[in-house]
Every structure is written in C-alpha cells, then in structure tokens.
N, C-alpha and C positions, 0 to 999 in steps of 0.2 A: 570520644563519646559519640556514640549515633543518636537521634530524639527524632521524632515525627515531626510534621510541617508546621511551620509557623510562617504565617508569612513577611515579618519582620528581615526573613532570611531572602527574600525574594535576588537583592539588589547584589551580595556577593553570591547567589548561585548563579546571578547570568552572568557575572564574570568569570564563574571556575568556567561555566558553560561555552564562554566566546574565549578561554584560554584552553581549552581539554576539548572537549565533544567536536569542536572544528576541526581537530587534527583528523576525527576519523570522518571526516564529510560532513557534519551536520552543517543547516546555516546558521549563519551568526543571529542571535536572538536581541532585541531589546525587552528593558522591564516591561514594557506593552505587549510586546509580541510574545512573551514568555508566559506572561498571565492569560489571556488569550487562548495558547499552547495548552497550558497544564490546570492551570486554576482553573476556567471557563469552561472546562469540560464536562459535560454532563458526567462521564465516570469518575472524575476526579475523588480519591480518598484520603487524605489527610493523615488516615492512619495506616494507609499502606504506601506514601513518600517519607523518606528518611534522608536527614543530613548529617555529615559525618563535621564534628567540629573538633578543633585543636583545641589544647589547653587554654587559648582566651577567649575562645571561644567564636573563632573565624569557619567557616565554612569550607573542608575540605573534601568534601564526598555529598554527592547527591545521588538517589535512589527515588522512582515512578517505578511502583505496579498498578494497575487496575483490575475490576471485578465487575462482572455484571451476568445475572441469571439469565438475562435475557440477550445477552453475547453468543454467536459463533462459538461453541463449546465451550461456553460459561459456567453451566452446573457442575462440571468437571475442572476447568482450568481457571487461574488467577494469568494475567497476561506482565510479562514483567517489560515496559516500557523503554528503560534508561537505569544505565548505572553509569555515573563521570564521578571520577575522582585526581585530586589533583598529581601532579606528575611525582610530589614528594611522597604520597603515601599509596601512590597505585602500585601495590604487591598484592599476592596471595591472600594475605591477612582480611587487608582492609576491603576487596574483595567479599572473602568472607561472611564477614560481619554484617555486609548489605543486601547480600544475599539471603543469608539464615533470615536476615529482617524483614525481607519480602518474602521467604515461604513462610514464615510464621503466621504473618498475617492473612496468609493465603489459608491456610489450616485453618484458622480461627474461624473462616467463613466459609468452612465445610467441603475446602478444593480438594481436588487429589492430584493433581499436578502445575506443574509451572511453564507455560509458556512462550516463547521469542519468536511471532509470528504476524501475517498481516492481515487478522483479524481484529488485531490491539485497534481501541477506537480513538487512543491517542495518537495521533500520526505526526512521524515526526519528519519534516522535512529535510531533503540532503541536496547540495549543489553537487552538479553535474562537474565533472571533473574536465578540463579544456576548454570551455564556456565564457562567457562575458556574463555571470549572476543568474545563469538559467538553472534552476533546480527542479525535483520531485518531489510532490508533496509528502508522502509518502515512506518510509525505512520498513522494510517489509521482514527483517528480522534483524541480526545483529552483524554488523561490518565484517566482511571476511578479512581474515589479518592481524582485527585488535585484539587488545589486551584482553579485553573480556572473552572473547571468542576462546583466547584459550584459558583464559579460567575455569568458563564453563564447561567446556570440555575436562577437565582435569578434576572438575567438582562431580563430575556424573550426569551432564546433562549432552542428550545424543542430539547429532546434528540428523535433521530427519530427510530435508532436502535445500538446497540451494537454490536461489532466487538470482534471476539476473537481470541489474537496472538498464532497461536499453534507453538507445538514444536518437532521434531522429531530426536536423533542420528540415522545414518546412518547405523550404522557398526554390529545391530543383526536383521537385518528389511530381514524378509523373506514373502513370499506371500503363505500364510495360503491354504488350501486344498479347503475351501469352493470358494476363489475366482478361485480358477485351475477350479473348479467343473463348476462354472459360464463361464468360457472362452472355456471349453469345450464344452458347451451349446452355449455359441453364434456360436462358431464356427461351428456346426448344424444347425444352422439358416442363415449364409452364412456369416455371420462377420467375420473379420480378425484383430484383434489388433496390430499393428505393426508402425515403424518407414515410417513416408512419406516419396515418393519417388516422385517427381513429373514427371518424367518421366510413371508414371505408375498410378498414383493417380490423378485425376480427381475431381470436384465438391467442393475443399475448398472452394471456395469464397461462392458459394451459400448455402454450413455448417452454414459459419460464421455468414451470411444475416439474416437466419436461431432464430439463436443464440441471434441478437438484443444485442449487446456490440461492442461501436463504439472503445474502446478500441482492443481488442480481430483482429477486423473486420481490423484493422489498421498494426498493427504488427506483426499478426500471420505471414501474408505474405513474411511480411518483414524479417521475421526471416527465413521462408524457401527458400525465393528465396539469401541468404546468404548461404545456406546449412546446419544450424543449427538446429539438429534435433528435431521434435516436432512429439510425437506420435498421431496418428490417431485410428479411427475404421474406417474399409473399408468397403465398403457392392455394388459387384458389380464394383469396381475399383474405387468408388467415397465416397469422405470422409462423414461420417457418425456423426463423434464426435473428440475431439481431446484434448490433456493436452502436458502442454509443454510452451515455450520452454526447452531441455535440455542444462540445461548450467551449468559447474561447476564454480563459483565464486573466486577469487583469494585466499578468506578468507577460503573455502571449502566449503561457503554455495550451497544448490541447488538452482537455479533458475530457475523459470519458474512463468506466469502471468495468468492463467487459465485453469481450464476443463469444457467443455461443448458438450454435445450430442443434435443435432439436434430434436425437439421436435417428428419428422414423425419416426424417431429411438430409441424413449424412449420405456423402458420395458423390457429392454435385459439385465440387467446388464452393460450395456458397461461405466458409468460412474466409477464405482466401479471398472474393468477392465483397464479402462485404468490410474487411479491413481495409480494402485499397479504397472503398468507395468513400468510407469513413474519411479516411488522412485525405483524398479530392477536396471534402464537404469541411473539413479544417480547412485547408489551403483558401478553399472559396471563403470563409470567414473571416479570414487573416491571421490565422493561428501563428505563430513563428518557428514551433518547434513541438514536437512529440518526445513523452516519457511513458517509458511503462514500467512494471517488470513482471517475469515469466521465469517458469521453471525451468532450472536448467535442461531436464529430460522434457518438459512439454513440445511435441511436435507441431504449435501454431509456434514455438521460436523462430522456425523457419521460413514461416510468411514474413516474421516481422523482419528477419534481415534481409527476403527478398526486395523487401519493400526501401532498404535505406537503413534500420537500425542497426547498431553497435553495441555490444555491451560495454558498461562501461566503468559497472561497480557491480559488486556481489556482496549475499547477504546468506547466511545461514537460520535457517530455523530450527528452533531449538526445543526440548524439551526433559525436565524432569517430575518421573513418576513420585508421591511422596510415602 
C-alpha cells in the first residue's frame, strides 16, 4: 500500500534511509537531520512524499517530489527528489508504483514533466567515496549505477546529461606557473582578479544578466551585500566574471555555487584565473577540502582537474515528458 506523508512515519524512513539510500552514497541521516532535510524545506509537499507500507503496516518505500512555480523550470517540471525502497521489495513493480505517484501529483499541479536534476531545492547530501566523513552537499541527479537509474531508464525517462562529482584536498593545492603566466597577461590587458569590493566595484548585476543563471543572478548579490567574499575579475572598476561564494563550511568543506565570465570578456584566461584564485582564498581560510560537480562535456572540467580534482561519483539527469 503506498499513502502520503505522515509524520509518525519519520523514525522507520530514516532507518530504511541509513539501510538503503547509503548503499548508493547518500549520508547517513538522523530523525534531526532528516527533518531538517525534508520536512524544513520550504518546498516540502506532503502530498507529493509517499511511503510504501507492508501488510503491518512497516515502511518499505519512500518517495520526495517537489513543486515550486517559482523554481528553475518549475511552471513546467515537478522535480522528483528520492525514491529508496527496501532491498525486499525493490523491483520493477514497486518502482512503479512511486513513480506513477509522483507524476500524478505532478499533473495534478499542472506539470508537463518530471525532473532528476540539480535545480531540486531539496539537496540531498552524498559522502565522498575514499574519504574520512567528507561529503557534498548536494546529489545533482540520480546515482549512475542504481537500481533507480535503470528503472528510469526502462520507464521512459531520458538521461539528458551526466554530472561529475569532483573532488579536491585542500592542503598541497598550489597555483602552477602557467596560471601566474595567464594572470600576468590579463593583467596587461587591464583585468584585475581580486576580492569584490562594492564600494569600488561596479557592473555585478549586469555580469550576472550577462551570465543567463537565474540561480547565480539571485544570490550572488545576496552574498555580497552580506559581505561574504566572492571573487571577481574587474576590467575598468566593473565586474567582468566572478566564482565564489567563499565560504568555509562547518565540516571544512569549501563552498561556493559558481564561476562564470561574462561572454564580451571571454578569451583572457580569467575563467581559469579566477578558479585557482578562489581554492588560494579557500586554502587562506582553512578550507580542508573542495567538492563540486560539472558536466561531463563542460570544458571548465578541465581547469578543475588542472587544478587537483578527481571525479569521483557520477550522477545522470533525467527526464520524462507527460
């Protein structure tokens, strides 16, 4: 029997949770941290989480979609979260069942399709595979490998591109000659790589505009007019490109949510520049360790392994039209 969220159900889904969903990377969850996760979420819907229950009514299936009009292709897509089911009923069927239950509810609220991507604003953390507890905050679509992956596949839904979580220690990350050589050059051409100052720096918003990431376009701001530093390229006192935020994370991860150089500014190196200058301004913080992930085909992959990262998990994004 499947039924929507109750949260009576909370204490055996974080059990199916830390015996199922760990297998495929996630971290292990407590009922704090679980509520927090799913319930605490501003999208959180009720009637679009499903649990699958046994004849006594135990908890063998758990299902997270979310909806939000004001999401990253939200008028259009319902985002689907998590599906863990336990290892006795995880077939085709049962699959099924949590499926059709999250596009139903998707329809119901005028979607036209179904999402596995990393605009979902539920985020779901994954540990770093070879690590001592260092994780991603982040699952950027569905584990390449599991069970789901190929259900989905087999149900109709195309994988559109693949995601790769990279991974970086902190502590021997220095910035190679060739990029000093490139910042040297920019800075001939009148670019300045450095920490925004908004008292002196000009032209962010119309970067971001620029840039075309309503992500990006939202919170970059946000974080600067907090005073949170986010590195820029400068060219004439106005922002040109930018990465960042710098933030060091309680766990010692770095964070930060993007780099991008204004397209009228490409050809400098400053992409390349301003990544290295970023993980420096970590390292100077005490960061311990860098996570990203990046498209397979995206040609900044290639700084980031210049730079130290590895991939080190992959993730497909996925989608079906209804």
């Amino acid at each position: 029997m499947i039924t929507t969220w109750d949260d009576r159900f909370i204490a055996e889904t974080v059990e199916l949770w830390n015996r199922e969903a760990v297998r495929d990377g996630y971290r292990r969850l407590t009922e704090a941290s679980f509520v927090d996760l799913f319930l605490s979420n501003a999208y959180f819907d009720r009637e679009a989480t499903f649990v699958m229950l046994d004849e006594e009514g135990h908890v063998q299936g758990f299902a997270c979609g979310c909806t939000g009009d004001d999401l990253p292709l939200g008028k259009e897509a319902g985002y689907i979260t998590c599906i863990v089911l336990d290892g006795a009923v995880q077939n085709d069927e049962s699959y099924r069942f949590m499926v059709e239950a999250l596009e139903i509810r998707f329809q119901q609220l005028g979607k036209k399709q179904a999402d596995c991507l990393f605009f979902n604003p539920m985020m779901l953390p994954w540990s770093i595979p070879g690590t001592d507890g260092h994780e991603h905050n982040n699952a950027p679509g569905v584990p390449e490998g599991s069970a789901l992956q190929d259900f989905l596949l087999n149900y109709g839904y195309v994988e559109r591109a693949q995601e790769c979580g990279m991974y970086m220690p902190l502590a021997e990350f220095r910035i190679p000659e060739e990029i000093q050589a490139k910042k040297s050059k920019a800075e001939g051409d009148g670019y300045r790589v450095e920490l925004l100052d908004l008292s002196k720096h000009g032209g962010l918003t119309e970067m971001l505009d620029g840039l075309d990431n309503p992500l990006w376009r939202e919170q970059i701001p946000r974080y600067a007019a907090q005073g949170i530093p986010v590195m820029i390229a400068a060219y004439q006192g106005n922002a040109a490109g930018f990465a960042g935020p710098i933030i060091r994370e309680p766990s010692g991860r770095a964070f930060f949510i993007g780099i991008g150089v204004h397209p009228q500014h490409e050809g400098h190196g400053l992409g390349s520049i301003l990544f290295f200058k970023m993980c420096e301004a970590f390292q100077q913080i005490g960061a311990d360790y860098m996570s990203l992930f990046t498209g397979s085909n995206n040609p900044a992959k290639r700084i980031y392994e210049k730079a130290g990262f590895q991939t080190v998990k992959r993730f497909a994004i996925m989608r079906r039209e209804f």
